[in-house]
C-alpha positions as CSV (number, residue, x, y, z in Angstrom):
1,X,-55.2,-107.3,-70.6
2,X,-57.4,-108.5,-68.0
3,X,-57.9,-107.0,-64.6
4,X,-57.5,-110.6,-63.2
5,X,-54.2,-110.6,-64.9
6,X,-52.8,-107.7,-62.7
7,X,-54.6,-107.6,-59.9
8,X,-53.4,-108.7,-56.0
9,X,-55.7,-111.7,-55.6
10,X,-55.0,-112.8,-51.9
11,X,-56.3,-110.0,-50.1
12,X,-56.5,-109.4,-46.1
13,X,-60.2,-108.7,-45.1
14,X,-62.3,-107.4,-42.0
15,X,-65.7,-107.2,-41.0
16,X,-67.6,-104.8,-39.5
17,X,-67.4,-106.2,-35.9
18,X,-63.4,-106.1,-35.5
19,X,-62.0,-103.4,-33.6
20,X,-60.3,-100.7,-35.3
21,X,-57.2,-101.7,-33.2
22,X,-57.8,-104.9,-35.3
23,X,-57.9,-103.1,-38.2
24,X,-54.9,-100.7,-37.5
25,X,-53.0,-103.9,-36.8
26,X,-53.7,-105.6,-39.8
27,X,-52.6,-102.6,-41.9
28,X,-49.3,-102.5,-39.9
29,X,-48.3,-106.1,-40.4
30,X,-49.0,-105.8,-44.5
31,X,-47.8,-102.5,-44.4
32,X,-51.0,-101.6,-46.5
33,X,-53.3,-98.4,-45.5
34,X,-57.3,-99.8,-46.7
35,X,-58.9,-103.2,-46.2
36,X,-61.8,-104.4,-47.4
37,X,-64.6,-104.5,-44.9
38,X,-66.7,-107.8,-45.6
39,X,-70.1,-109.4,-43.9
40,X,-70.0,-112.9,-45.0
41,X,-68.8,-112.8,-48.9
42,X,-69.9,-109.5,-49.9
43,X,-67.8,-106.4,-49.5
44,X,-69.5,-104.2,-47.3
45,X,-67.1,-101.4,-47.5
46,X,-63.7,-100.4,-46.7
47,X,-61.6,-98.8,-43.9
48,X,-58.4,-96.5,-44.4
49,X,-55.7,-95.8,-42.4
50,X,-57.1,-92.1,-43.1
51,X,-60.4,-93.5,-42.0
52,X,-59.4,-94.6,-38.6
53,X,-57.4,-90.9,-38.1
54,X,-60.0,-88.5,-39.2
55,X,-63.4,-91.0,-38.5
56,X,-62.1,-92.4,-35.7
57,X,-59.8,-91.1,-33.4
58,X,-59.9,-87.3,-34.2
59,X,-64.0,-87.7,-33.5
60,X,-62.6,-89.2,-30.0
61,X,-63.4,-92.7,-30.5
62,X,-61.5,-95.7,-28.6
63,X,-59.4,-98.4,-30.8
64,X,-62.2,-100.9,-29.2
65,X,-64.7,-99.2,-31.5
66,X,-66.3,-101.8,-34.8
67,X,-64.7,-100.5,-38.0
68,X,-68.7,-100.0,-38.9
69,X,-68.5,-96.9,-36.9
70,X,-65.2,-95.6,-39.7
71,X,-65.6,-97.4,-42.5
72,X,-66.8,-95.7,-46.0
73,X,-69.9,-98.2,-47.6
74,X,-69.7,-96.4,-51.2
75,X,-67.5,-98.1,-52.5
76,X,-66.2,-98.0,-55.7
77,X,-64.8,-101.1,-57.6
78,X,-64.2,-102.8,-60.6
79,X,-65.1,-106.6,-62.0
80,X,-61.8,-108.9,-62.7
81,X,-63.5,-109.5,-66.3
82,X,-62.4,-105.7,-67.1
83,X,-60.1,-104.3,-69.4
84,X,-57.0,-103.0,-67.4
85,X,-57.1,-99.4,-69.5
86,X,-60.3,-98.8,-68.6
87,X,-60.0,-99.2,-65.2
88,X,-57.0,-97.5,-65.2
89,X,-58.8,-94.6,-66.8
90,X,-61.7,-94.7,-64.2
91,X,-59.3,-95.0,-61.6
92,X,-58.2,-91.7,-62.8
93,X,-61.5,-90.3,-63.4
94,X,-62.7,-90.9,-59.7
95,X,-59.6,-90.1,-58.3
96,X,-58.1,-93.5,-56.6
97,X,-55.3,-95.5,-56.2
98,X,-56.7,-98.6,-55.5
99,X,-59.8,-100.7,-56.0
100,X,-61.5,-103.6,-54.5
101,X,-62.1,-106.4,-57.8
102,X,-65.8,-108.0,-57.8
103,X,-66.5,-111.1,-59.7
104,X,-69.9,-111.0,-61.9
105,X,-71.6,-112.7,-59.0
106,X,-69.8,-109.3,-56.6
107,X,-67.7,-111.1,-54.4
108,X,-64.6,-110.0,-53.9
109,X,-61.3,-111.6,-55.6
110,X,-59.3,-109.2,-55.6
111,X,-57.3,-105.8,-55.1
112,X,-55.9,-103.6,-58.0
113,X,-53.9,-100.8,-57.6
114,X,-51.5,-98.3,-59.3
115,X,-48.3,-100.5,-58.6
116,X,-50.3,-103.3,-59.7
117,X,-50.7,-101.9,-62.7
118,X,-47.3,-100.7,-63.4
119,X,-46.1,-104.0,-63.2
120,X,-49.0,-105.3,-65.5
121,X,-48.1,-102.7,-68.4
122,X,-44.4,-101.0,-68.0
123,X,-46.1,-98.2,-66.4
124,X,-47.7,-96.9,-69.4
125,X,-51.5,-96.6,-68.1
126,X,-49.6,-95.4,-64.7
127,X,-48.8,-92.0,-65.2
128,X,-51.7,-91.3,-66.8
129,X,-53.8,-92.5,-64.0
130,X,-51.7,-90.9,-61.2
131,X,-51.7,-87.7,-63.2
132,X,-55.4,-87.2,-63.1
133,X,-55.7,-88.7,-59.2
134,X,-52.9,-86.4,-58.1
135,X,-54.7,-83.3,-59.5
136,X,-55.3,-80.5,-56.8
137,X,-58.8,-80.9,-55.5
138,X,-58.8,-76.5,-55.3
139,X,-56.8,-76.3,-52.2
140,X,-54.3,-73.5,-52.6
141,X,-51.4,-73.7,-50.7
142,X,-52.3,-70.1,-49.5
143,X,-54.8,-71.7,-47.1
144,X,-52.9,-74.1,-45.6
145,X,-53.4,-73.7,-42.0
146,X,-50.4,-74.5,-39.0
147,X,-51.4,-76.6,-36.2
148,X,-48.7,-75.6,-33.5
């Protein structure tokens, strides 16, 4: 199976310039957490709701501030031409739940993610892939800190 056959083809995008107010509002309404960040028809990067926390307003910036100032530019992504299983292993590989789909030509068409591809296979390729992304990064839970 085809990436194209499983991924989420109509995907909400920003650019650079909107606020991340914009961008916070956007992933409110869809009820998503990342959007795409585009400059014409090429994917530029993308911005997270962890983005705007950590980037944004932990670093003191205002919700007026361009989602240039957040947003992560390497992004990782996949082509819509690709097998589903070996995304679904990369996705596990590099540790994500989601990717941004390129055409050949790398614009984007698309979104693919873990529930996408549950739906796409039973699950099967899912657990694998959320096995490897959910692996401990070498936090121990004995350095956990409290924030009171």
């Amino acid at each position: 199976m085809k990436v194209s056959d499983a991924m989420t083809p109509n995907v909400q995008l920003c650019t650079p310039q909107d606020t991340l107010k914009d961008a916070a509002e956007a992933m409110m309404a869809l009820n998503v957490g990342l959007l795409p960040v585009t400059d014409g028809d090429r994917l530029v990067g993308m911005i997270s709701d962890r983005d705007i926390a950590t980037r944004g307003v932990a670093l003191g910036l205002g919700s007026d501030s361009p989602v240039r100032t957040v947003m992560t530019e390497d992004v990782k992504y996949c082509f819509d031409d690709q097998e589903l299983e070996e995304v679904t292993q990369n996705m596990g590989d590099i540790q994500v739940r989601r990717l941004p789909v390129l055409n050949r030509n790398k614009r984007l068409v698309g979104i693919i993610a873990l529930g996408d591809i549950a739906r796409a296979d039973g699950g099967d390729g899912t657990a694998e892939a959320l096995s490897q992304i959910s692996e401990p990064t070498g936090q121990s839970a004995g350095s956990a800190r409290r924030f009171a």
